[in-house]
Backbone as a ProteinNet text record, in pm:
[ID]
protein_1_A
[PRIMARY]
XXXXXXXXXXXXXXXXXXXXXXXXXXXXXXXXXXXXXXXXXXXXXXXXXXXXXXXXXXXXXXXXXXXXXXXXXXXXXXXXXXXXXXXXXXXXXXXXXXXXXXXXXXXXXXXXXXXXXXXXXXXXXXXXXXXXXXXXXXXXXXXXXXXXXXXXXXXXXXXXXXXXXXXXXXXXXXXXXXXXXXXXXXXXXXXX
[TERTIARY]
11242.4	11121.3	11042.2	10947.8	10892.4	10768.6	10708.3	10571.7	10486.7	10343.9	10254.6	10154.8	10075.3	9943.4	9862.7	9834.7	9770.9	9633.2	9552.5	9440.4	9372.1	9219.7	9165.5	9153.6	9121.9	9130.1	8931.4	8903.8	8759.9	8626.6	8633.6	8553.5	8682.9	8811.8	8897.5	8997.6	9069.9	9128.8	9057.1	8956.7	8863	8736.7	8612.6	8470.2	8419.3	8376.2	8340.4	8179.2	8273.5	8148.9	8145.1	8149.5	8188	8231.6	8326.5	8448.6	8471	8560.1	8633	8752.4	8760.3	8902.2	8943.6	8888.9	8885.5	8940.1	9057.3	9108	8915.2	8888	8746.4	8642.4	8648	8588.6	8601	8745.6	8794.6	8797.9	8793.6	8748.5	8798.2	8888.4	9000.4	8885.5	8907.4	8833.2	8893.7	8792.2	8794.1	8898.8	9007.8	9115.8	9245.1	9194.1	9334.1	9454.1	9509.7	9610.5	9638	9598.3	9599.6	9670.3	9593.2	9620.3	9770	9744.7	9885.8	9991.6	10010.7	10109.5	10129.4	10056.4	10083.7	10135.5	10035.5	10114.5	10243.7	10287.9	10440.9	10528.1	10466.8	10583.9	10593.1	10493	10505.7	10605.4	10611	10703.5	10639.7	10492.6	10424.6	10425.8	10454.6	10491.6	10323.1	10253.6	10132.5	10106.5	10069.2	10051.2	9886.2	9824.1	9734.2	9682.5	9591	9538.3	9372.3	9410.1	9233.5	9177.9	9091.2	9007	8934.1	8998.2	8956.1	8855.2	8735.5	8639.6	8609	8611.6	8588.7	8635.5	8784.2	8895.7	8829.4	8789.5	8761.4	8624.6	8536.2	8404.6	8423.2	8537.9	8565.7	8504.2	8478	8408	8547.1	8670.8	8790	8923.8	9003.4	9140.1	9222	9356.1	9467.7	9510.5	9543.5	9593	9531.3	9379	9317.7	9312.3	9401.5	9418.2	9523.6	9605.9	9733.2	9719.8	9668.5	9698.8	9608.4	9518.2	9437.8	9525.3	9586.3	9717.9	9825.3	9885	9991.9	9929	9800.1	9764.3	9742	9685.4	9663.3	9801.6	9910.1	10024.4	10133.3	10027	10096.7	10066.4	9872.2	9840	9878.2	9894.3	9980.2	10089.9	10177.6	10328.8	10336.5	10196.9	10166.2	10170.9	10067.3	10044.2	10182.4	10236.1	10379.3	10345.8	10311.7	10247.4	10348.1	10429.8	10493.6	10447.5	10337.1	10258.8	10324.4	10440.6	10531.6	10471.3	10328.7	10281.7	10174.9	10133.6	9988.2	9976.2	9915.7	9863.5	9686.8	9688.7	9513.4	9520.6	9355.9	9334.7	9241.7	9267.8	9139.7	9049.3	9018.8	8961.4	8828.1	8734.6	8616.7	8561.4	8569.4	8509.8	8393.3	8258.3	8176.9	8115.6	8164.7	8162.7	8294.5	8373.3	8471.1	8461.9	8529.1	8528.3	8661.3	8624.7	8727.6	8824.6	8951.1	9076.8	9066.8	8994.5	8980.2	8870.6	8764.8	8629.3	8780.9	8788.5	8880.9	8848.9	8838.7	8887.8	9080.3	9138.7	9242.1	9260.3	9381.9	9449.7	9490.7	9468.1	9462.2	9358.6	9232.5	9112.1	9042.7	9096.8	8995.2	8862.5	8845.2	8871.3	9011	9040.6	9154	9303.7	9417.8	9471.7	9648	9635.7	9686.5	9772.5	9741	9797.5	9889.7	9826.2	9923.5	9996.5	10021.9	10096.3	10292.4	10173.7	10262.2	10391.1	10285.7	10320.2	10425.7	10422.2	10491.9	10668.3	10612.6	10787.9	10794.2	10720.3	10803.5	10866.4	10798.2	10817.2	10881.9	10898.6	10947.2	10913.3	10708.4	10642.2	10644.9	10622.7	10602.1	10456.7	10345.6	10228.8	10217.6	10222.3	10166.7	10229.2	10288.6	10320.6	10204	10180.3	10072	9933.3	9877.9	9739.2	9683.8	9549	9451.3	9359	9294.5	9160.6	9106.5	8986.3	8884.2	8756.1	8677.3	8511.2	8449.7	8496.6	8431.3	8472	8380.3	8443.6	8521.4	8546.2	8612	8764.7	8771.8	8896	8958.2	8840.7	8920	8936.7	8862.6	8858.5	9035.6	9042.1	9151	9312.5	9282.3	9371.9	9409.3	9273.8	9294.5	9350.5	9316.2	9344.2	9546.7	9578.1	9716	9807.8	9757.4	9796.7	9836.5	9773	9759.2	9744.9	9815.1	9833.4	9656.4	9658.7	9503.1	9450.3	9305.7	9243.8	9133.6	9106.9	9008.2	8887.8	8790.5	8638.4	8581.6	8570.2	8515.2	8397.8	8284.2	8186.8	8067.8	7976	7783.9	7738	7706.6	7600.1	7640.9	7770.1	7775.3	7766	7649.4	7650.8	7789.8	7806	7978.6	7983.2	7864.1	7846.9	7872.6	7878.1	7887.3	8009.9	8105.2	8183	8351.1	8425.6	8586.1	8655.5	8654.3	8733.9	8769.4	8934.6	8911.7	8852.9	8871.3	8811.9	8727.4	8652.3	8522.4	8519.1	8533.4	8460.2	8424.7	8355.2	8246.7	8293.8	8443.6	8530.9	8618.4	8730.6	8873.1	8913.7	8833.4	8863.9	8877.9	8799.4	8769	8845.4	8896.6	8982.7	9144.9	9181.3	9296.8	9318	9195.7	9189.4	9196.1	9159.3	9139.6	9340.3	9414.3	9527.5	9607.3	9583.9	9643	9640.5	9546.9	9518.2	9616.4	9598.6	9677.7	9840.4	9870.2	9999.2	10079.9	10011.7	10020.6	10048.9	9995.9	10066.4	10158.8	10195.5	10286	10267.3	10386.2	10347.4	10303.6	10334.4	10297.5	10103.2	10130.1	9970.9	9892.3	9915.2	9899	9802.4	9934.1	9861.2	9791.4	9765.5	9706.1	9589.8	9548.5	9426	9369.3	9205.9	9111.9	9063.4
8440.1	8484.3	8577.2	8677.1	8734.3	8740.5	8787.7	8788	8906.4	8903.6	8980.2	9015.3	9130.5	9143.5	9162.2	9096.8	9095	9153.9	9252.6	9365.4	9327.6	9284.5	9370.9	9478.7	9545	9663.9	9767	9721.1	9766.4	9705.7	9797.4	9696.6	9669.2	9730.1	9681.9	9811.7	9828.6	9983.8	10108.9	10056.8	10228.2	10144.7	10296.9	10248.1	10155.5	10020.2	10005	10041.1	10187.9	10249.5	10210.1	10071.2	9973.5	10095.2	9980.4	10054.6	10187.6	10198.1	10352.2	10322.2	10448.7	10471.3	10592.6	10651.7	10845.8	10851.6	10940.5	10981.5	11051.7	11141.7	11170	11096.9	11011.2	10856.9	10808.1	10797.1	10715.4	10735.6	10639.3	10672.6	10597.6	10643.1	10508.1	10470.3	10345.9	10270.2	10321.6	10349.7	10418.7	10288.8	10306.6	10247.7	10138.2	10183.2	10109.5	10122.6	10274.4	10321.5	10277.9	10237.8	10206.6	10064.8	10038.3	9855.1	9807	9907.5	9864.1	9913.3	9997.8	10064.4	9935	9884	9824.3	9659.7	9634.6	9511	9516.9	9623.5	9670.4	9719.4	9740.7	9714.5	9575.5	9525.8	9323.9	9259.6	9293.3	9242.7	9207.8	9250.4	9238.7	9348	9288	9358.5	9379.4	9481.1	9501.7	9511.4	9429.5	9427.4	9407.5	9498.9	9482.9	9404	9283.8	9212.8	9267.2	9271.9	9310	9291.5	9244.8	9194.6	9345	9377.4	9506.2	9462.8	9425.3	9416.4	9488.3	9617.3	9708.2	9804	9735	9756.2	9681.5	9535.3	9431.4	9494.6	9532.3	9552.6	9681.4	9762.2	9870.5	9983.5	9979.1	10136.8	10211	10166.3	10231.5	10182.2	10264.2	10177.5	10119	10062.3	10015.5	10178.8	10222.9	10364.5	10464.5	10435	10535	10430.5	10301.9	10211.2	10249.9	10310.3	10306.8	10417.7	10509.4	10653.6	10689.5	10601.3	10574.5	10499.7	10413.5	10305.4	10404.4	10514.9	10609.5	10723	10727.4	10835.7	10764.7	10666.1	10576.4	10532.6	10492.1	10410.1	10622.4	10706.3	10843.7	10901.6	10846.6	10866.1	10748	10650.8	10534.5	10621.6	10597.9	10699.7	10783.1	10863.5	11008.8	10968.7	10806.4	10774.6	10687.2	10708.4	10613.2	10514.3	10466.6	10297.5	10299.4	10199.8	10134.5	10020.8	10019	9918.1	9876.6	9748	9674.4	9629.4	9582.2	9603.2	9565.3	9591.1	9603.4	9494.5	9420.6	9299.3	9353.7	9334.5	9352.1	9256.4	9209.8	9107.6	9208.6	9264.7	9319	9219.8	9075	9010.9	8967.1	8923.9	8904.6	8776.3	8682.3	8526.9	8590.9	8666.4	8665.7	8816.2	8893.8	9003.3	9134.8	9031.6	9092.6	9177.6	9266.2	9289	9278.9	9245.5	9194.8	9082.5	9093.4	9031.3	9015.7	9134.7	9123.2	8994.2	8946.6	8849.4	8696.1	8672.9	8531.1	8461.3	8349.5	8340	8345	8365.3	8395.1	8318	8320.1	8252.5	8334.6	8477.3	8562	8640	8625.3	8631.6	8597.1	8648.5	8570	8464.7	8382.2	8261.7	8242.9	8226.2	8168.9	8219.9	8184	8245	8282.5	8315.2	8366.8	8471.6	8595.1	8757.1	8679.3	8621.2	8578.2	8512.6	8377.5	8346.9	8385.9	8489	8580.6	8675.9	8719.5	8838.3	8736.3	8617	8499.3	8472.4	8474.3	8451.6	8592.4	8691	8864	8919.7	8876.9	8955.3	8871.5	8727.2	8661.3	8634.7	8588.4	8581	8479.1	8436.8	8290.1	8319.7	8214.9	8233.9	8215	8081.9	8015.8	8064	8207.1	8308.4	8437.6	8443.6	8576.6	8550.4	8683.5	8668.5	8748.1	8722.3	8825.7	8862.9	8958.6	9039.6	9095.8	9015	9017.6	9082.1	9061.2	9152.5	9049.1	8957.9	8848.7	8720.4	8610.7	8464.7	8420.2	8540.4	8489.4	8531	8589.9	8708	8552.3	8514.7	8408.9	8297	8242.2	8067.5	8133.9	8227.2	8253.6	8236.8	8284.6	8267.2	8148.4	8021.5	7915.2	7855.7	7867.3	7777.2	7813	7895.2	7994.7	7911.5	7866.8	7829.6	7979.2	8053.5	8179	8129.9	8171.1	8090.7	8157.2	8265.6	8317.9	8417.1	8377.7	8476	8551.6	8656.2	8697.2	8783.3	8761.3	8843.9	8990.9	9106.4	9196.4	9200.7	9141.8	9204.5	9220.2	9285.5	9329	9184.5	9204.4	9104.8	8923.4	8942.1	8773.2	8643.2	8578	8491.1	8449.5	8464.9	8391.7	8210.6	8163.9	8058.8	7980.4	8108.4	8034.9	8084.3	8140.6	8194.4	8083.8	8085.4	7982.4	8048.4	8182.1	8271.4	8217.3	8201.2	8180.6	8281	8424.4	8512.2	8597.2	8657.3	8741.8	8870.4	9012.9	9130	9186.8	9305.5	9414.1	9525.8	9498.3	9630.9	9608.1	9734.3	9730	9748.6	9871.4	9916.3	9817.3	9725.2	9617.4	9504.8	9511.8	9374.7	9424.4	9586.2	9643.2	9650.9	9675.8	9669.1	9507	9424.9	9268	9232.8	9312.4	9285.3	9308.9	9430.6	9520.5	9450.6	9416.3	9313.1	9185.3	9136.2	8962.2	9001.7	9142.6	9186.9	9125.8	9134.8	9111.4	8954.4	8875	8727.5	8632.1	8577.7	8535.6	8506.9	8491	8499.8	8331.7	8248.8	8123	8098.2	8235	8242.7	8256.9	8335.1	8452.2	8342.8	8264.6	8180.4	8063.9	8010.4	7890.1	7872.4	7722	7726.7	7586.7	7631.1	7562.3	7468.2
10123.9	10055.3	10147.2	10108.3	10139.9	10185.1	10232.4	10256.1	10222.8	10187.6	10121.2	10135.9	10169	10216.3	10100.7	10003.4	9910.6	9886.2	9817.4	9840.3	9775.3	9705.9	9634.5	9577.5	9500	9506.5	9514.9	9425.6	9472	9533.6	9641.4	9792.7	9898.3	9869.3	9990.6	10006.6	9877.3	9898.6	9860.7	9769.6	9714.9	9743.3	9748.4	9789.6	9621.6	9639	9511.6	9410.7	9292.8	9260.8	9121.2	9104.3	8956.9	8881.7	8803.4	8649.8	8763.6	8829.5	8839.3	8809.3	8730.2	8640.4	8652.9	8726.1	8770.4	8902	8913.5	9047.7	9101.7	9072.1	9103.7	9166.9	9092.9	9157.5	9238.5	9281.4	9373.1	9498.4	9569.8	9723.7	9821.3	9850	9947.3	10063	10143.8	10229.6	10333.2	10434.3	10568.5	10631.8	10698.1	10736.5	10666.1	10540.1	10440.2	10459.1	10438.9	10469.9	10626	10721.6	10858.8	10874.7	10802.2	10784.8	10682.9	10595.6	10502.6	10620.8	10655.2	10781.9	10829	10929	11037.8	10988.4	10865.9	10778.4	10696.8	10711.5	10646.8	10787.1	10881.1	10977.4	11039.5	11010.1	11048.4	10940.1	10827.2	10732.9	10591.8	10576.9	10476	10340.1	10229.2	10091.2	10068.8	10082.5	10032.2	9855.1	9795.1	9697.7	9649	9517.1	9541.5	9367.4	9379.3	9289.4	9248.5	9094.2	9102.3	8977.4	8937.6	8814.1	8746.9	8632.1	8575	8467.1	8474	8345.7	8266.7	8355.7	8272.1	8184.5	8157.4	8051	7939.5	7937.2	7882.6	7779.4	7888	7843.7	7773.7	7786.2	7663.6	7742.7	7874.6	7923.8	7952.1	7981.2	7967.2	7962.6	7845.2	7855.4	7982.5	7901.4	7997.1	8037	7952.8	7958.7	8092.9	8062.4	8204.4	8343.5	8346.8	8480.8	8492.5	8417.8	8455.7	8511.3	8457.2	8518.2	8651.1	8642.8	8786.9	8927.3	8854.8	8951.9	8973.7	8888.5	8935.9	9010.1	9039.4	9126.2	9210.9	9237.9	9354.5	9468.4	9364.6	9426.6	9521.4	9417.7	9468.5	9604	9675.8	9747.9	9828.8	9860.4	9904.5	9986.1	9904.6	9953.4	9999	10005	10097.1	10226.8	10239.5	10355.7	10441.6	10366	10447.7	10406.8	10276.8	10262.3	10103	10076.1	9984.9	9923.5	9826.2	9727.1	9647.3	9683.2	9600.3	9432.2	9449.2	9336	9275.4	9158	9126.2	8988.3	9025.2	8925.6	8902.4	8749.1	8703.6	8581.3	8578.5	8485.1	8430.6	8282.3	8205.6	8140.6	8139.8	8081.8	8092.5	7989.1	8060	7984.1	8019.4	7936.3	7852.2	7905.9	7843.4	7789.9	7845.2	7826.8	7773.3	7768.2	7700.3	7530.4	7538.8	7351	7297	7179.3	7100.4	7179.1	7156.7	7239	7359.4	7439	7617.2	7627.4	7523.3	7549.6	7528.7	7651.9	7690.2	7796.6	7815.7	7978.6	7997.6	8155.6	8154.2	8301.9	8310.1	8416.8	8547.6	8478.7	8569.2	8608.6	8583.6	8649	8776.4	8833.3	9010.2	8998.6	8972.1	9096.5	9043.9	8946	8918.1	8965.4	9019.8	9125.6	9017.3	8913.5	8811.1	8871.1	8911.8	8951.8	9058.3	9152.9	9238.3	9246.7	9172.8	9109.4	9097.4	8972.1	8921.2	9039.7	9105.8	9204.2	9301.1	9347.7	9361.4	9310	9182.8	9072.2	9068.2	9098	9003.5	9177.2	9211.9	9359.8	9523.8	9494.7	9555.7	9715.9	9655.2	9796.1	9859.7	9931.8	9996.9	10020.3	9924.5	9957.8	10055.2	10117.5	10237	10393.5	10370.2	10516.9	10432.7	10290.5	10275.5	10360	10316.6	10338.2	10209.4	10231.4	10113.7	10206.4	10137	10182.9	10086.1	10060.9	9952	9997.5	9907.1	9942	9828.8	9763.2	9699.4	9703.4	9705.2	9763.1	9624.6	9501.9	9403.7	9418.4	9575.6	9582.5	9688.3	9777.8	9861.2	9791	9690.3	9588.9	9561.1	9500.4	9420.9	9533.7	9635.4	9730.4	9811.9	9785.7	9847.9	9726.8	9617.4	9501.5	9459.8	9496	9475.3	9603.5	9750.4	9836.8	9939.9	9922.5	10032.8	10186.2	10296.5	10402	10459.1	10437.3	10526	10423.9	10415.6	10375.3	10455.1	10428.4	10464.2	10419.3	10408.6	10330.3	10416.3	10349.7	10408.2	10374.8	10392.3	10375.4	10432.3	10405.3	10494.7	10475.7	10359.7	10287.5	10299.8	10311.1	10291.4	10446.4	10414.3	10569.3	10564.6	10696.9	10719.5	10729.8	10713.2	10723.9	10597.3	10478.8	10353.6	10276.5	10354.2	10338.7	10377.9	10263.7	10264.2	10306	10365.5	10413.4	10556.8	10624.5	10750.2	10821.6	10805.8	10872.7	10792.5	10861.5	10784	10859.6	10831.4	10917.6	10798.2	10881.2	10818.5	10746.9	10805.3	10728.5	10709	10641.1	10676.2	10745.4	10852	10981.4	11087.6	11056.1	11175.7	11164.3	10992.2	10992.5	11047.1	11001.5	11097.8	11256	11311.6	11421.6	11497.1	11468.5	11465.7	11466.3	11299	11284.9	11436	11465.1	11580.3	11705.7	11761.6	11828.5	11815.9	11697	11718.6	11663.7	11638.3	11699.5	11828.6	11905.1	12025.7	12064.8	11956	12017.9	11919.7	11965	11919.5	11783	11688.5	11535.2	11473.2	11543.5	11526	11572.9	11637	11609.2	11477.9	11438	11312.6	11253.3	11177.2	11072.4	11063.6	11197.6	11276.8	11234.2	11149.1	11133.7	11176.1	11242.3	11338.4	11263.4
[MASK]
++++++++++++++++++++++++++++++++++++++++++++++++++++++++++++++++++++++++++++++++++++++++++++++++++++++++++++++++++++++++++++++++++++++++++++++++++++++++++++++++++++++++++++++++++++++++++++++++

């Protein structure tokens, strides 16, 4: 089985400027491409999970995610980065319209995408990791059995945070990666 660096996608691979569905829009995170590199020469299938509401809430189709995900997975591959694959939940319990207003199993907290990404892609959670920017990105990864997660964000005390690790960026959580390169891999996933 494999192993997986599992993404967010907005707040972790693009700047999050809610509902973007526009190559225009989009704004890769200052050291993503850095980090997928160096977690794909460790042995990690970067795959990225992400809660699309705003399919749900009707501000834009499946159709303009998709074509947002094939320009995305195009700039990926520019960077030497191979995004095994892309799980999205368009659903929204309460704000959904029509068919999208559900709750779903693949909605973050709920650990559904990964799961999935699990039986389609043949991960071994408990050698993955995640890297979220919401404690609904880490619930979802502890609840899935994700061996490590980790939270990027400003705003959140780390004190209230289920994430084993917490930084300020992506830059800082790559650089952090780069670093524990360096010791032994029975390090990696060791938890205090």
């Amino acid at each position: 089985m494999r192993r997986a660096l599992f993404l967010d996608r907005d707040g972790i691979v693009n700047v999050d400027r809610h509902y973007v569905y526009r190559p225009e829009d989009f704004e890769f995170v200052e050291g993503i491409f850095d980090l997928c590199r160096d977690m794909q020469a460790l042995g990690y299938a970067p795959v990225v999970v992400t809660n699309q509401a705003g399919i749900g809430r009707g501000y834009y189709s499946e159709a303009d995610f998709h074509r947002l995900t094939d320009w995305m997975l195009a700039r990926f591959g520019d960077a030497g980065v191979r995004v095994e694959g892309v799980y999205f939940c368009p659903y929204h319990p309460e704000h959904g319209v029509g068919a999208y207003r559900q709750e779903s199993a693949c909605r973050k907290p709920n650990p559904g995408m990964l799961l999935q990404a699990r039986d389609e892609l043949g991960v071994n959670l408990a050698d993955s990791l995640l890297i979220g920017d919401k404690e609904s990105d880490i619930e979802a990864a502890q609840r899935a059995g994700v061996g490590m997660s980790i939270l990027v964000a400003h705003d959140a005390p780390q004190s209230t945070s289920r994430a084993q690790l917490r930084f300020e960026s992506v830059a800082a959580t790559g650089a952090w990666i780069r670093q524990a390169i360096q010791m032994p891999p029975t390090h990696f996933f060791e938890k205090g």
